[in-house]
C-alpha positions in Angstrom: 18.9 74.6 84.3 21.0 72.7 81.8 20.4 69.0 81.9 23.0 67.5 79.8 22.6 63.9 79.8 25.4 61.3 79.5 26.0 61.3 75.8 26.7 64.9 75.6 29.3 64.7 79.0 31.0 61.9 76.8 31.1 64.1 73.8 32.8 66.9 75.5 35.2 64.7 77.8 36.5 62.8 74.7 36.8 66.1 72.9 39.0 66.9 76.1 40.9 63.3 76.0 41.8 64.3 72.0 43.1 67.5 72.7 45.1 66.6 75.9 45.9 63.4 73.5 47.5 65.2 70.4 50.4 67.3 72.8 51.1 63.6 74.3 51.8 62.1 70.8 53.5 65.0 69.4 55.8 65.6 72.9 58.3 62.7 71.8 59.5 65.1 68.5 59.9 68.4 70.7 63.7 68.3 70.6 64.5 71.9 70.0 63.3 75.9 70.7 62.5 75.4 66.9 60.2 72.3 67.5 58.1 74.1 70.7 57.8 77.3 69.3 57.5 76.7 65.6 56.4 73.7 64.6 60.2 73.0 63.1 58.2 75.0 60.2 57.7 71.3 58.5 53.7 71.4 58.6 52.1 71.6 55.1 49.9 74.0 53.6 46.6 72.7 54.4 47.4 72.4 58.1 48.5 75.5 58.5 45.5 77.2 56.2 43.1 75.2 58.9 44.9 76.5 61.9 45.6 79.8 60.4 41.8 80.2 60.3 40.7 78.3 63.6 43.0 80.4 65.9 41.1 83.1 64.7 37.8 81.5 65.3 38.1 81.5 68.8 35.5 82.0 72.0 35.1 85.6 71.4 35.0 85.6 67.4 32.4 82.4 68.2 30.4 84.8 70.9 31.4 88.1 69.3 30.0 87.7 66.2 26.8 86.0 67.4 26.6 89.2 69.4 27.0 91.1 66.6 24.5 89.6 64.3 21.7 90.2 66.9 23.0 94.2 67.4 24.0 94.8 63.7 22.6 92.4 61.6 24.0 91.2 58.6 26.1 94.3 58.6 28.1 92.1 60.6 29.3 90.3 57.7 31.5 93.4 56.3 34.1 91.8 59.1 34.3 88.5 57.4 34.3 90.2 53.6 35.5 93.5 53.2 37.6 93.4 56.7 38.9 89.8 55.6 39.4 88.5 52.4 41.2 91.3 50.6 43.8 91.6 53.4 43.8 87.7 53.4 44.6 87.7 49.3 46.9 90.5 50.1 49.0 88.3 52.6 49.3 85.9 50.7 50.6 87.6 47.5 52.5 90.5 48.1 53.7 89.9 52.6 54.2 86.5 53.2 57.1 86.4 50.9 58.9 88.9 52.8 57.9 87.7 56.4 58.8 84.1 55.4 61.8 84.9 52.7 63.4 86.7 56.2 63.7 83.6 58.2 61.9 85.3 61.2 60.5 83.6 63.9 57.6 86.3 64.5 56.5 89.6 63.2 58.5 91.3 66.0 61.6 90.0 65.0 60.9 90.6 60.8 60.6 94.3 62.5 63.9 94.6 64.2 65.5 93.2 61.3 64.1 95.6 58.7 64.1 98.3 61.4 66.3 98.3 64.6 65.9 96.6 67.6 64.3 99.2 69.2 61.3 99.4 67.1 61.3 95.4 67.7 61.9 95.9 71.1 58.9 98.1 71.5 56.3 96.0 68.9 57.2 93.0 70.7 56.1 94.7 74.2 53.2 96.1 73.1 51.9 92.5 71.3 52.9 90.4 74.3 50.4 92.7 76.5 47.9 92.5 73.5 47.9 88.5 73.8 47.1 88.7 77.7 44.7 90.6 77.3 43.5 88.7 74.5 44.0 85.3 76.1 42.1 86.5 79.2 39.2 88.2 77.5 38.8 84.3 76.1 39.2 82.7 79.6 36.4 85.1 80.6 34.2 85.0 77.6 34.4 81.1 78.5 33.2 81.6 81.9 30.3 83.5 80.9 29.6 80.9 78.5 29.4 78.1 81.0 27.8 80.7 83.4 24.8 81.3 81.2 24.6 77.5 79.7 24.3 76.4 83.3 26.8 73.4 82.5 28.7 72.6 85.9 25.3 73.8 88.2 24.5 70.5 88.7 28.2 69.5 89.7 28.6 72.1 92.0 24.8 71.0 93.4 26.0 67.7 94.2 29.0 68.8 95.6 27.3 71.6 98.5 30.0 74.4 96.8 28.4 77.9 96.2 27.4 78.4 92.5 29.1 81.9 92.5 32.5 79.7 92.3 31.4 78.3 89.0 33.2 81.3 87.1 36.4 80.7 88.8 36.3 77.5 88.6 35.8 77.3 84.6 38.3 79.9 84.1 40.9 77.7 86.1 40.0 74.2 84.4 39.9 75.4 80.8 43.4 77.6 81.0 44.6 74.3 82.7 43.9 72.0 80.1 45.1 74.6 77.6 48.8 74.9 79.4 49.2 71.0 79.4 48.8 70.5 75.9 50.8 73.5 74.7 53.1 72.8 77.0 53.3 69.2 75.9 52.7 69.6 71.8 53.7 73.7 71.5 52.9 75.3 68.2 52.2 72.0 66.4 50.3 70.5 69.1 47.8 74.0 69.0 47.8 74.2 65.3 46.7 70.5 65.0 43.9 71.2 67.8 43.1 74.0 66.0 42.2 72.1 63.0 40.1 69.5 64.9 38.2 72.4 66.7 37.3 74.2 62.9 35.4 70.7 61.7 33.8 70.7 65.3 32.7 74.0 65.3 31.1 73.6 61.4 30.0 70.6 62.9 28.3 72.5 66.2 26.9 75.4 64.5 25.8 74.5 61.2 22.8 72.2 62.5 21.6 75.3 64.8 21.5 77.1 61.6 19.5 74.8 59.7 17.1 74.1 62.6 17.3 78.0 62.9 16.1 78.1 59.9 13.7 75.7 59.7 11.7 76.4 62.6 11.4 80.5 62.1 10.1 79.5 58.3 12.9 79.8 55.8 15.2 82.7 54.9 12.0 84.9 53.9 10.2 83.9 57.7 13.4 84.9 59.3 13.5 88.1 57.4 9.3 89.1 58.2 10.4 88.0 61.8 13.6 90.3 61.7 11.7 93.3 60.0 9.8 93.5 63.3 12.3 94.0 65.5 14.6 96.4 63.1 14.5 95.7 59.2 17.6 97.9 58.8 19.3 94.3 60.5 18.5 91.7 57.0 20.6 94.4 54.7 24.4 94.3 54.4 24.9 97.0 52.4 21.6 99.0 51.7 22.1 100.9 54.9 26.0 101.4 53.9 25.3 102.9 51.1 22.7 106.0 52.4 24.7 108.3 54.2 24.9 105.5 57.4 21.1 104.7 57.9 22.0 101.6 59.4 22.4 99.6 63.3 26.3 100.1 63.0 25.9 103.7 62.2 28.9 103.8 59.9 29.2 104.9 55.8 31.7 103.4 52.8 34.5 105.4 53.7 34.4 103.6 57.5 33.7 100.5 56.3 35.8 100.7 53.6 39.0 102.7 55.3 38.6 102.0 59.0 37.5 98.2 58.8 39.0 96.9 54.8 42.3 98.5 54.8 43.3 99.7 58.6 41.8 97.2 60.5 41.2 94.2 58.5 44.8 94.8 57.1 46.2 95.6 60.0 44.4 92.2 62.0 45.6 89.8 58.8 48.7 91.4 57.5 50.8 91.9 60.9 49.0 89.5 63.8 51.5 87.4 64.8 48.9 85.3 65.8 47.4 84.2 62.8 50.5 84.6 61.2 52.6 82.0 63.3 50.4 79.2 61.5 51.6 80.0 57.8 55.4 81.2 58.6 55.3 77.1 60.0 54.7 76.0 56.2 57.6 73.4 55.4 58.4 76.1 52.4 57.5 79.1 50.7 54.5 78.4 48.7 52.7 76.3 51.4 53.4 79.5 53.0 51.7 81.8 50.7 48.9 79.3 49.9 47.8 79.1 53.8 45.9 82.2 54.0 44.3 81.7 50.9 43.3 78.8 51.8 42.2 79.9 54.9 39.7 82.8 53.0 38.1 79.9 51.3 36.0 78.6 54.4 36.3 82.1 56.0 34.0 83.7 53.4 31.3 81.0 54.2 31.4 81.7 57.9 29.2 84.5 58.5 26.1 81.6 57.8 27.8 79.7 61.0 28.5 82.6 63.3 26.3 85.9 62.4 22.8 83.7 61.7 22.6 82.7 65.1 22.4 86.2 66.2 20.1 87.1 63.9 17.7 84.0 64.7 18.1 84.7 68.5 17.1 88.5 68.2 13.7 87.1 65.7 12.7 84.5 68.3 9.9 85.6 70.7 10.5 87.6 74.3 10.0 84.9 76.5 7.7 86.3 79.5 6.3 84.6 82.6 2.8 82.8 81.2 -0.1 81.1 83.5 -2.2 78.9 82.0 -5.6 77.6 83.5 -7.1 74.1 82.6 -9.8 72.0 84.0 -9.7 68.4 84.8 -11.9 66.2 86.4 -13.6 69.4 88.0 -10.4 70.5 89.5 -8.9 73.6 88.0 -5.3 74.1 87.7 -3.2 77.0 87.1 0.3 76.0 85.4 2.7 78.9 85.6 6.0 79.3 83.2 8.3 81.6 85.0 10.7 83.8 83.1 13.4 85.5 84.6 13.6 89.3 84.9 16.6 89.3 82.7 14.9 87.2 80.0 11.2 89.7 80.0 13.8 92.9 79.8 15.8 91.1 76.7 15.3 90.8 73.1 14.0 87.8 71.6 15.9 85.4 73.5 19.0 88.0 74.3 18.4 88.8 77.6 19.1 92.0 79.6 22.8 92.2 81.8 21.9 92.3 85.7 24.3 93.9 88.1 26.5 91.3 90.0 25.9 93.5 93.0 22.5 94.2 93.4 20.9 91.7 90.9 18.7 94.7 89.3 18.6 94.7 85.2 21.7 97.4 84.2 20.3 100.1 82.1 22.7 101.9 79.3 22.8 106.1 79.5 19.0 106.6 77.7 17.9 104.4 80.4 16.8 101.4 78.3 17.9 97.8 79.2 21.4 96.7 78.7 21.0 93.6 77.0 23.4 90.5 77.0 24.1 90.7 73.3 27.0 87.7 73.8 24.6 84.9 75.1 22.9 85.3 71.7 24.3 82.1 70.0 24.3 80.2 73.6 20.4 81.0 74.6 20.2 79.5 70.2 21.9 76.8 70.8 19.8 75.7 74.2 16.4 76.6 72.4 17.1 74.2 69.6 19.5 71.3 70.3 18.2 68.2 71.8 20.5 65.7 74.0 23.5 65.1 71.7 23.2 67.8 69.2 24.0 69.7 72.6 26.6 67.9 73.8 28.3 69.0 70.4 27.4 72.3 70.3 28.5 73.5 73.4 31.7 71.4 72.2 32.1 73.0 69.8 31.8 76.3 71.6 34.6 74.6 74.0 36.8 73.5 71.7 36.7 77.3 69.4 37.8 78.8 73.1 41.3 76.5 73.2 41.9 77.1 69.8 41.7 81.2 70.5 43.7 80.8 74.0 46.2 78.8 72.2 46.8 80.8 69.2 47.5 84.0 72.2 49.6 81.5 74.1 51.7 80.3 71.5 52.5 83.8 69.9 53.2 85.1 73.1 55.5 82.3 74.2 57.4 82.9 70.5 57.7 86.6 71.4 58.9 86.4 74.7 61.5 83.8 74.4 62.8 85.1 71.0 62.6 88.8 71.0 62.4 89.9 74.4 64.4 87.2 76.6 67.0 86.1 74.0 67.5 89.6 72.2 67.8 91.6 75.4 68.7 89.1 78.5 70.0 86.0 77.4 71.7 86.1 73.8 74.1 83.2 74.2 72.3 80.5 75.7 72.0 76.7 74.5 69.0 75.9 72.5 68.0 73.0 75.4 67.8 76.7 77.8 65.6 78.7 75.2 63.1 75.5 74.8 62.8 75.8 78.6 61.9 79.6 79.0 59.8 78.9 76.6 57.5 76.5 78.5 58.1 78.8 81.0 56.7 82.0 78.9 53.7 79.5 78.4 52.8 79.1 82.2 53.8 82.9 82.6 51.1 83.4 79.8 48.3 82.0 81.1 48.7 82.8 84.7 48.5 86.0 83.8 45.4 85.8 81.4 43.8 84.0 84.3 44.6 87.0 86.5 42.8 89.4 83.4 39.8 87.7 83.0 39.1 87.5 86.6 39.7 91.4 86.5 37.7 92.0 83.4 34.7 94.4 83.6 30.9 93.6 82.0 31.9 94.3 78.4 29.5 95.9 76.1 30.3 93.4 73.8 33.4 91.1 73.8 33.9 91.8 69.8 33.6 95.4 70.2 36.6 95.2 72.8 38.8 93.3 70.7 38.2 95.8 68.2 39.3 98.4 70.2 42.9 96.2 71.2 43.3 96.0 67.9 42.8 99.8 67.1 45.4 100.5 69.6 47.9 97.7 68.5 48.0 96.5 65.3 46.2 99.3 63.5 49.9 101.5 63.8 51.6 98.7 63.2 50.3 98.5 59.6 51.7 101.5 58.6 55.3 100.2 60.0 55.2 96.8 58.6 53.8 98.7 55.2 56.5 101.3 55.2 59.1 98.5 55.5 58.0 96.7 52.9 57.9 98.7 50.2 59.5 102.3 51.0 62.7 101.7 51.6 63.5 105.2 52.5 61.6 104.3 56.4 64.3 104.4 59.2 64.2 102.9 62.6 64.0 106.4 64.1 60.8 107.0 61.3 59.3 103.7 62.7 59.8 103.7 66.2 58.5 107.0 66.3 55.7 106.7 64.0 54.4 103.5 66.5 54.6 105.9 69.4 52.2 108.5 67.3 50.3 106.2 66.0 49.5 104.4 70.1 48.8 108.0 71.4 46.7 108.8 68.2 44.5 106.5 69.2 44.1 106.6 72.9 43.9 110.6 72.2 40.5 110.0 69.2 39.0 107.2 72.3 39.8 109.8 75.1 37.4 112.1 73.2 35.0 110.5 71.6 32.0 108.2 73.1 29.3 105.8 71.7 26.0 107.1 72.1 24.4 105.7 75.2 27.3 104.8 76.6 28.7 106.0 79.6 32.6 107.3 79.7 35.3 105.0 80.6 36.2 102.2 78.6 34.0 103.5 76.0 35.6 106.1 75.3 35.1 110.1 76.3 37.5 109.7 79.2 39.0 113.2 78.8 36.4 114.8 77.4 33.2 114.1 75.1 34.1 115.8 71.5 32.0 113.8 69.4 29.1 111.1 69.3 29.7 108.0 67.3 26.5 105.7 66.7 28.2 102.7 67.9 31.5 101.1 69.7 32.3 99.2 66.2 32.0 102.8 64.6 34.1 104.1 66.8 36.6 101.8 66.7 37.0 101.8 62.7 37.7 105.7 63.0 40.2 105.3 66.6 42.2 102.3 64.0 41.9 105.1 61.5 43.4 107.5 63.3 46.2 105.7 65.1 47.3 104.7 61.0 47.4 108.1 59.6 49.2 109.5 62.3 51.7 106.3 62.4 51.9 106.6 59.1 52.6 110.6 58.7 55.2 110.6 61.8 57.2 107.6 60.4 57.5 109.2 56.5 58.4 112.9 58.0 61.1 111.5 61.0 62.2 108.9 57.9 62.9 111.6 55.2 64.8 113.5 58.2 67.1 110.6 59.2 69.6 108.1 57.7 68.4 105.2 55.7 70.1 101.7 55.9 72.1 101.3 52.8 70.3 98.4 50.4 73.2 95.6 51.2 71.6 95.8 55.0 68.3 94.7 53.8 69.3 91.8 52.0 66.5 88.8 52.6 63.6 91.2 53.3 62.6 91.0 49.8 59.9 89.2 48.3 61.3 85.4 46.6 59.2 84.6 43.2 58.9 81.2 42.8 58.7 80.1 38.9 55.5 77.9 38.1 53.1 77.7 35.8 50.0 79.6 36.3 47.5 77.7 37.4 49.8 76.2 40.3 50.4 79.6 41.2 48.5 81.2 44.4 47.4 84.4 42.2 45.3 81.7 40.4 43.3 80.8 43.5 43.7 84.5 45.0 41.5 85.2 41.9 38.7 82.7 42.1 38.3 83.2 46.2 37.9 87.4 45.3 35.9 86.7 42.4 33.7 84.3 45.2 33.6 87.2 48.0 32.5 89.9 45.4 29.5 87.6 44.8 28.5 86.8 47.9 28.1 90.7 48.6 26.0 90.9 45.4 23.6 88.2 46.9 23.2 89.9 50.3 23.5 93.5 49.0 
């Protein structure tokens, strides 16, 4: 069991006080819809580079990618570089210009007004749903966390209440004490969160790396310790590079197309989520500048969240050991009991066990199912001593709200501006929009609560995400593309082209599955056409898929309908601001590419 002591409880209740604390001072300037739901776009560029890359290191990136180092290895680190950076650069250059030039208040809305309202109409559905989902899979990542760390056992000891309410329970607190301070601070109350959780989580994880590190012997012990377990797991790109031969089971042109251009692209370049924090810049180039500021720290990342994964998967099998000694002519026999889930892991992953009959769950080849997302939590408990682990689950904490309320906060923006006031309620005061708004935010999470208390034992919480995102943003790349730069696409062409790029993808996961994994939400629910080597490989060619055929639908219905005359599309253009060139954010898009190019040279 976890014995946190009283240092670490103060750690993580002032952490608490401090994010409660910022909605409370920033709740006297939340005057308008503008000020709740974004930020009265006043913040400056560093804030919003901060936030724009903590609310995408939330819970499941935190877990996910810990998961992922110990399954792929530091193949893991293609989505950080080649699924991050370019797209990143990209944004920042070439599409922030256009989504903040427009005025709009979310990508929904940019959509509608390069499009119609029905293609808005439509987007703004299908991202809403994506944030629940989203929102819940971090409530119930959360849950597992505290779960498998053991934190509230001794609570709910004390108390005489059944430990099999500690899940509930954690869902309930943490979504509560992310409603009250969105609900108190909105947009700029998360966003300034968000930037306290990114130094807690460098300040969390980076000591578990170094005493990673230190304990399995260095970079070159960690990779003799790797090498025995699967030495295709220490290369990045060797395995890439021959036909596949690698954990992830994927070659250039997925990594390259399905993961860099579709789903990096698609993630970076059209997420409201991550978007919302730079289109509340005070101005254009703080605007442009966030992202790239963002890919600074995001490039160094992988050390934070894949290592872990890695180091857990290296670290002994624990297995139940007795010992015999003799003292004073008595002999004793001292027995270290490991659990049946720990003996069937992997270094210190352990295997999943069925809720229901408490048996280890065995994938479709019959080997154990292992528990890839309590890699960096079983780390962080081997390693951490009373403080340190205060921090670092903290820290782990603290990148869960910062997730929750990125989903929260885009949703609430959606709802209120594209669905409620375009379609219900077009007229109303600003003092009644600011009010549904709250009320989209309790909606929100009372609905995410309700998802992650539905949500089934995923494979692998990044691997899910993936998949959301294959079926969401992945079309909507080609749309937001298209609009941008061809200005031939129609609202018919786009609108269409979403629909066949949605049923593109659901129709590549209907029939294909995984290897070892069984048909449902895997895949091969119609029928079993082809074998991928993983869920991540899979999910680069279903992302794939759902582009071309977005992409195809929305030129051929375009070049067959009317196009909006230029006048119409007035503002959606890309505004040049005049300074000299080393002020300019192509200067710094440079040195961050020139960075990320090296860093895959060092690990190649």
């Amino acid at each position: 069991m976890l014995n946190l002591t009283l240092v670490d409880w103060l750690i993580l209740l002032i952490y608490c006080f401090v994010a409660v604390g910022i909605g409370f001072a920033l709740k006297p300037h939340l005057k308008t819809s503008s000020d709740f739901l974004l930020a009265g776009r006043a913040l400056p560029a560093w804030i919003c580079g901060l936030a724009f890359i903590g609310v995408n290191v939330g819970a499941p990136e935190v877990i996910g990618m810990g998961a992922s180092g110990a399954k792929y290895g530091l193949e893991a680190a293609h989505v950080y570089g080649i699924g991050a950076i370019p797209a990143m650069i990209f944004l920042g250059l070439f599409m922030m210009p256009y989504y903040y030039g427009s005025k709009a208040r979310s990508v929904p809305e940019f959509v509608g007004l390069r499009f119609d309202e029905k293609t808005r109409g439509l987007n703004a559905c299908l991202f809403a749903a994506m944030t629940v989902f989203s929102a819940g899979i971090s409530l119930y990542a959360v849950a597992r966390l505290i779960q498998g760390l053991h934190i509230f056992d001794a609570l709910f000891y004390a108390w005489g209440w059944p430990l099999e309410w500690i899940f509930g329970f954690s869902v309930l607190f943490m979504a509560a004490i992310v409603m009250v301070y969105i609900l108190l601070g909105g947009l700029a109350g998360a966003m300034y969160n968000q930037v306290v959780q990114f130094f807690l989580l460098v300040a969390g994880l980076l000591p578990l790396v170094l005493l990673g590190l230190k304990g399995g012997g260095g970079w070159n012990g960690l990779r003799t310790s790797v090498a025995a377990v699967d030495p295709s797991l220490m290369h990045e790109w060797k395995g890439v590079m021959h036909a596949g031969t690698n954990p992830m089971g994927i070659d250039i042109i997925g990594i390259g197309m399905g993961l860099g251009f579709v789903l990096g692209a698609g993630y970076w370049c059209t997420d409201f989520r991550v978007m919302q924090s730079a289109m509340a810049a005070k101005d254009m180039e703080s605007a442009r500048r966030a992202p790239l500021i963002a890919a600074i720290p995001r490039m160094f990342f992988p050390f934070l969240l894949i290592l872990p994964g890695l180091l857990a998967i290296a670290l002994p099998t624990p297995h139940t050991t007795t010992v015999v000694r003799e003292q004073n002519g008595i002999i004793y026999h001292e027995t270290n009991v490991a659990s049946k889930e720990a003996e069937a892991g992997k270094g210190l992953v352990p295997a999943k066990l069925d809720a229901m009959t408490g048996h280890v769950m065995l994938d479709a080849e019959g080997h154990p199912l292992l528990d890839y997302d309590l890699a960096t939590p079983k780390l962080l408990l081997h390693y951490f001593p009373t403080g340190l682990l205060g921090l670092g689950i903290t820290a782990l904490l603290a990148s869960f709200m910062g997730g929750m309320a990125g989903n929260v906060t885009a949703f609430n923006t959606v709802f209120t501006c594209d669905l409620y006031q375009a379609h219900i309620h077009k007229d109303a005061s600003d003092g009644h929009y600011l009010a549904v708004g709250r009320w989209a935010t309790v909606g929100c999470i009372l609905l995410s609560v309700a998802t992650a208390f539905a949500a089934v034992q995923f494979k692998s919480i990044l691997d899910t995400l993936q998949l959301a995102f294959a079926l969401v943003n992945a079309p909507l790349l080609a749309t937001v593309l298209l609009g941008m730069f061809w200005k031939r696409a129609t609202g018919h062409g786009a609108f269409a082209g979403l629909i066949a790029g949605i049923m593109g993808a659901l129709l590549h996961h209907g029939l294909t599955l995984p290897t070892a994994a069984h048909p449902g939400i895997h895949g091969g629910w119609i029928a079993i056409l082809h074998t991928y080597p993983s869920d991540m490989t899979q999910n680069f060619f279903t992302a794939i898929c759902a582009f071309s055929a977005n992409f195809i639908v929305t030129v051929v219905v375009s070049l067959c309908t009317k196009a909006r005359a230029e006048a119409e599309m007035l503002g959606l253009v890309r505004v040049r601001a005049h300074l000299v060139w080393w002020k300019r954010p192509e200067a710094l898009a440079v040195a961050i590419l020139v960075a990320a190019v090296a860093l895959n040279i060092f690990f190649y």
